[in-house]
C-alpha positions as CSV (number, residue, x, y, z in Angstrom):
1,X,95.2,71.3,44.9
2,X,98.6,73.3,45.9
3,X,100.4,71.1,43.3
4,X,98.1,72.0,40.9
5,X,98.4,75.3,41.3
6,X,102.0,76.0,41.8
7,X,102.8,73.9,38.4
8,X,99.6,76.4,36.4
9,X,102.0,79.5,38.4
10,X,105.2,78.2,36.9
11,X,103.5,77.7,33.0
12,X,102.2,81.3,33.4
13,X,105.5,82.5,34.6
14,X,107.2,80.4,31.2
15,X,109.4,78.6,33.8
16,X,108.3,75.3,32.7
17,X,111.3,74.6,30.1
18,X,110.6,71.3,27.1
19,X,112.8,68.4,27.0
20,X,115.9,68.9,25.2
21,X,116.0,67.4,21.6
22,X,118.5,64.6,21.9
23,X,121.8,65.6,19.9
24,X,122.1,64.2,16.2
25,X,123.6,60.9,15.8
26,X,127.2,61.5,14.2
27,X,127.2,60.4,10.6
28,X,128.9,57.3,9.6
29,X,132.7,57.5,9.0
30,X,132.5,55.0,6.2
31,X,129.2,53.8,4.2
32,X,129.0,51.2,1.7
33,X,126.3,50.3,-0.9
34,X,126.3,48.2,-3.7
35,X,123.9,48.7,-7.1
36,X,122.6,44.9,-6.8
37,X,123.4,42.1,-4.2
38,X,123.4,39.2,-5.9
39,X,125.2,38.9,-9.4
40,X,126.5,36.4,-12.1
41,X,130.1,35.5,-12.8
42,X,131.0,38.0,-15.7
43,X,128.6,41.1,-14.9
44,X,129.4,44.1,-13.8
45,X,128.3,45.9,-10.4
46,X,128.7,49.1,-8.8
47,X,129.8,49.6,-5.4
48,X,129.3,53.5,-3.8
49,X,131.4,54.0,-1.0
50,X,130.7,57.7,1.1
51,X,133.2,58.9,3.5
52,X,133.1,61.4,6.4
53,X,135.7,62.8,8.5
54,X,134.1,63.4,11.7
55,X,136.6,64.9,13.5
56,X,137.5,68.4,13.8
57,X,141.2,68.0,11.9
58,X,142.1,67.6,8.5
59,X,143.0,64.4,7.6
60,X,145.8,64.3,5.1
61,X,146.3,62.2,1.9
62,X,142.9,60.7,2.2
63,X,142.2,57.6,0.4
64,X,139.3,55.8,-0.1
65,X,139.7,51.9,0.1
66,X,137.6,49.1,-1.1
67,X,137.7,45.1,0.0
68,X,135.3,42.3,0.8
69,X,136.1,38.8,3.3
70,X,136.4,36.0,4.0
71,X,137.9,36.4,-0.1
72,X,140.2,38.8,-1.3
73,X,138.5,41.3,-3.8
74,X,140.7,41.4,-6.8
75,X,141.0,37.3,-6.3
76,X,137.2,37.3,-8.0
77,X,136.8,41.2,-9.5
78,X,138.5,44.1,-11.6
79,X,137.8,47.6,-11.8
80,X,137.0,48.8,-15.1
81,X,136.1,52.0,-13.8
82,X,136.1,54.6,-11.2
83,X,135.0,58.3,-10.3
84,X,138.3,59.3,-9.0
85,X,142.2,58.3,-9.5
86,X,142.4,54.7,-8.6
87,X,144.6,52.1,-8.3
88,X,144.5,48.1,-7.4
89,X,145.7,47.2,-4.1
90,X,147.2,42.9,-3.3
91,X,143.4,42.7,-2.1
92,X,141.1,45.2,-3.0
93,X,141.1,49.1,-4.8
94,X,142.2,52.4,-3.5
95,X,141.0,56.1,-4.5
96,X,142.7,58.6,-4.3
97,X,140.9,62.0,-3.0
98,X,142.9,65.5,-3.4
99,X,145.3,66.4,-0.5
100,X,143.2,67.0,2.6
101,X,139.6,65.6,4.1
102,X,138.6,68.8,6.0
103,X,137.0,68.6,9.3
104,X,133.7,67.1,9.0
105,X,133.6,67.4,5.5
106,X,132.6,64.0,3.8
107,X,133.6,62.9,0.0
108,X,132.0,59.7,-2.3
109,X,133.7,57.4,-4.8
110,X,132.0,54.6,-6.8
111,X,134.0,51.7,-8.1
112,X,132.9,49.9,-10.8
113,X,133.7,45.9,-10.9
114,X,133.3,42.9,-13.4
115,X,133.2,39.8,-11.4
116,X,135.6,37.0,-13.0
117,X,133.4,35.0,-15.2
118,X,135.5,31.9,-13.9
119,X,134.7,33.1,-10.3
120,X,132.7,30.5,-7.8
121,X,130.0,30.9,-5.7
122,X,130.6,33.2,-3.5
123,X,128.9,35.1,-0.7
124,X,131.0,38.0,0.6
125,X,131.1,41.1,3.1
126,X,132.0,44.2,0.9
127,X,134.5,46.7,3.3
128,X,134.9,49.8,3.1
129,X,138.1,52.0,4.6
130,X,139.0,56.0,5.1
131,X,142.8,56.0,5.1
132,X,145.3,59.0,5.5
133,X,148.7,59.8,6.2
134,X,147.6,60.7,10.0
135,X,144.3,58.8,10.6
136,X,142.8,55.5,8.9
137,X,139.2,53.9,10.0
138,X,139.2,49.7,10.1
139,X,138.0,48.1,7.6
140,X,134.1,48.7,7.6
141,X,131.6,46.1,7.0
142,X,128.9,46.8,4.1
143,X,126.8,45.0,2.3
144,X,126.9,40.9,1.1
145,X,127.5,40.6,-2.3
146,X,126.1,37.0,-3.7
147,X,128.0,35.6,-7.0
148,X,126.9,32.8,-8.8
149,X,129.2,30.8,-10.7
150,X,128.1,30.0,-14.5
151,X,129.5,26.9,-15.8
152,X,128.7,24.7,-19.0
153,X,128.4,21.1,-17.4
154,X,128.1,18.5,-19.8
155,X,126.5,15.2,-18.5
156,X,127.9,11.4,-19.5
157,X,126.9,7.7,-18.8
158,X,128.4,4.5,-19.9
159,X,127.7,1.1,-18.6
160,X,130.0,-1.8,-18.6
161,X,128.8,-5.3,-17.8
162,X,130.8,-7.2,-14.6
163,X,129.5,-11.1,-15.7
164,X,131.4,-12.3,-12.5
165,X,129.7,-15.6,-10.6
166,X,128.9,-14.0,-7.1
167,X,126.7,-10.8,-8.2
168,X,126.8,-10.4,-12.6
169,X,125.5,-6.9,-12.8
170,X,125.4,-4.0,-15.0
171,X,128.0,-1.0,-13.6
172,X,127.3,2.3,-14.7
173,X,130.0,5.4,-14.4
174,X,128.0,9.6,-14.4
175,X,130.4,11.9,-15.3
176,X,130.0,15.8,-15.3
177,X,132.5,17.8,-16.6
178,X,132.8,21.3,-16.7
179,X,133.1,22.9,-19.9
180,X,133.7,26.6,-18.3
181,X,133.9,29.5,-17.9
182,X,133.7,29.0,-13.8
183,X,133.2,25.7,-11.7
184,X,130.1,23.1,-11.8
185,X,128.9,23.4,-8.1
186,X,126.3,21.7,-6.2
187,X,125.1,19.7,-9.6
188,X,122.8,16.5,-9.1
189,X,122.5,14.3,-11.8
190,X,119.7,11.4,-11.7
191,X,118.9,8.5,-13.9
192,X,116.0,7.1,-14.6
193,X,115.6,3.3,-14.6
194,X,113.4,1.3,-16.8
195,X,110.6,-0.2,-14.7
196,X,111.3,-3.3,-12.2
197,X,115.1,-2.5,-11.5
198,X,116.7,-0.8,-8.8
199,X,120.3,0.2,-8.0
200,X,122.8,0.2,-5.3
201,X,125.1,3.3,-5.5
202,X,125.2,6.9,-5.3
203,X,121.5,7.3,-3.6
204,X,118.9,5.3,-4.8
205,X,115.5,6.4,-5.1
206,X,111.6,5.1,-6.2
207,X,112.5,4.1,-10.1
208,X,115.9,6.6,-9.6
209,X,119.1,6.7,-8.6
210,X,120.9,10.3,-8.0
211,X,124.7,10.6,-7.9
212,X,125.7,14.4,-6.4
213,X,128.9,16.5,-7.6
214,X,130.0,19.0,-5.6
215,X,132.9,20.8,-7.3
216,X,133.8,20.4,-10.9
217,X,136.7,22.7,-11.6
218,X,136.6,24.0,-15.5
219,X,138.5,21.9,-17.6
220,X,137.7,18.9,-15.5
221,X,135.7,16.0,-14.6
222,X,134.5,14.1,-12.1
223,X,132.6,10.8,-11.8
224,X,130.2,8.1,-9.6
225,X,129.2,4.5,-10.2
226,X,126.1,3.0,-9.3
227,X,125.7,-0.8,-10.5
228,X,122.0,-2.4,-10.9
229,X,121.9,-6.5,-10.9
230,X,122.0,-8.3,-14.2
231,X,119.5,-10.9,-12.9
232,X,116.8,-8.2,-13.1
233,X,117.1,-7.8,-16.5
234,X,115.0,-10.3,-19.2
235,X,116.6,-11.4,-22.0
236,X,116.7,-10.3,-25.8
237,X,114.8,-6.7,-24.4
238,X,116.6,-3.4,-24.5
239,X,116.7,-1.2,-21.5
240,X,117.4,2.1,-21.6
241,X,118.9,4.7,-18.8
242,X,119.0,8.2,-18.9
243,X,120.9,10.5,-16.8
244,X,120.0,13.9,-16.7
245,X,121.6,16.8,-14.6
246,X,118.3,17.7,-12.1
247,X,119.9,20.4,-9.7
248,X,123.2,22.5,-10.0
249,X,124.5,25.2,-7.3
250,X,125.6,27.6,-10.6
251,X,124.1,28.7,-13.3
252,X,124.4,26.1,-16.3
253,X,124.2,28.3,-19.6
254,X,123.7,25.2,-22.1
255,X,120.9,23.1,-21.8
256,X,122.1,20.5,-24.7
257,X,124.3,18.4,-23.2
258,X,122.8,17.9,-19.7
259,X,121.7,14.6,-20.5
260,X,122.2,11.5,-21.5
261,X,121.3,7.9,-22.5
262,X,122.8,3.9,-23.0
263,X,121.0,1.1,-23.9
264,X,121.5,-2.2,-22.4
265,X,120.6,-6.0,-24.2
266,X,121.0,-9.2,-22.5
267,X,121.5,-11.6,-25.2
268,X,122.8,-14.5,-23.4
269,X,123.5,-15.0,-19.6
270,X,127.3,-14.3,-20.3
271,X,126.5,-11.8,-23.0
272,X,125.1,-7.9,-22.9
273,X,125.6,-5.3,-24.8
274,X,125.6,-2.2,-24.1
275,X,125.6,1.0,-26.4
């Protein structure tokens, strides 16, 4: 009962003080956002960068600094356009603010970039930097920017007949070239088998067999075998295979060519044709 009152004495008296606000979190020294996180090879994106000198000097010569990792930024983007006097650095872009940040005074730049449209996939930390003549941040990390490569990949299939006496069988080469503008990556390309055969190669499936590609550079090809037994095969009846591209890693603008088709005849035990 004495606690009781002594504590209603002290709120009558106004001696009984709130809790202190807690102070305001200082702002961020560098902040980086980007206007979309994932993008194609050829657009364009916009990158925001806001900078604040926190401390209670000037700082001199300011510049405002732009980069991504693990990649270097101008190795996969240009700057068509900026809201201040820029310049390209070896491995990112710089602007340049007038001569003095003052003392908790904060400035923004956005850069605008067109990703190579020959660039990968690519999946990158965007970095943003407050540099002067007497005081520089690190490198800050931002946002992940996600490219995906766009690449023509044009799909091909022979088959050559191996009439050796251990194992006569049918051997068939996939190709996938890359027609540009950036690399095939990540593209699967399956054939279908005409019913009752199977294969050995690449990785076999129910009816299917799937050969994988991994990087096609533009201007280049690349290829896997696969081989399915002669013996299997009646003679006097065509058979035809078709390969078709069934998965890619980047984005394949042309539809037309991602497939195609040889037929096979057994005329005579010693003699196929194939076409």
């Amino acid at each position: 009962m004495r606690k009781r009152t002594v504590l209603a004495g002290l709120v009558a008296a106004g001696l009984v003080m709130a809790s202190a606000p807690s102070a305001a979190a200082d702002p961020a020294e560098v902040e980086t956002s980007v206007s979309q996180a994932s993008v194609l090879a050829g657009d364009t994106v916009t990158v925001t960068e806001k900078v604040t000198n926190v401390h209670d000097f000037s700082i001199l010569h300011p510049t405002v600094r732009l980069f991504s990792t693990p990649d270097a930024l101008t190795g996969y983007a240009s700057l068509v356009d900026c809201s201040a006097s820029c310049t390209t650095l070896p491995n990112g872009f710089q602007a340049t603010l007038p001569e003095a940040l003052d003392g908790f005074a904060s400035a923004t730049v956005t850069f605008t970039l067109r990703i190579a449209p020959g660039a990968p996939n690519l999946r990158e930390t965007l970095q943003g930097q407050l540099s002067g003549s007497n005081y520089a941040t690190p490198p800050v990390d931002g946002p992940t920017l996600t490219v995906t490569a766009k690449a023509d990949g044009a799909v091909g299939l022979t088959a050559t007949p191996k009439l050796g006496l251990l194992v006569p069988r049918l051997e068939f080469t996939v190709s996938v070239r890359s027609l540009g503008p950036g690399p095939v990556q990540g593209a699967v390309v399956t054939t279908t088998l005409p019913s009752g055969l199977n294969a050995s190669g690449c990785t076999p499936g129910a009816g299917t067999v799937a050969c994988t590609f991994p990087d096609v550079p533009a201007g280049e090809a690349r290829t896997a075998t696969f081989s399915v037994p002669l013996s299997l095969l009646s003679l006097g009846l065509p058979y035809t295979f078709t390969a078709r591209q069934t998965a890619s890693a980047s984005l394949d603008p042309v539809a037309s060519n991602d497939s195609a088709s040889t037929t096979c005849t057994v005329l005579t035990p010693l003699l196929v044709s194939c076409r």
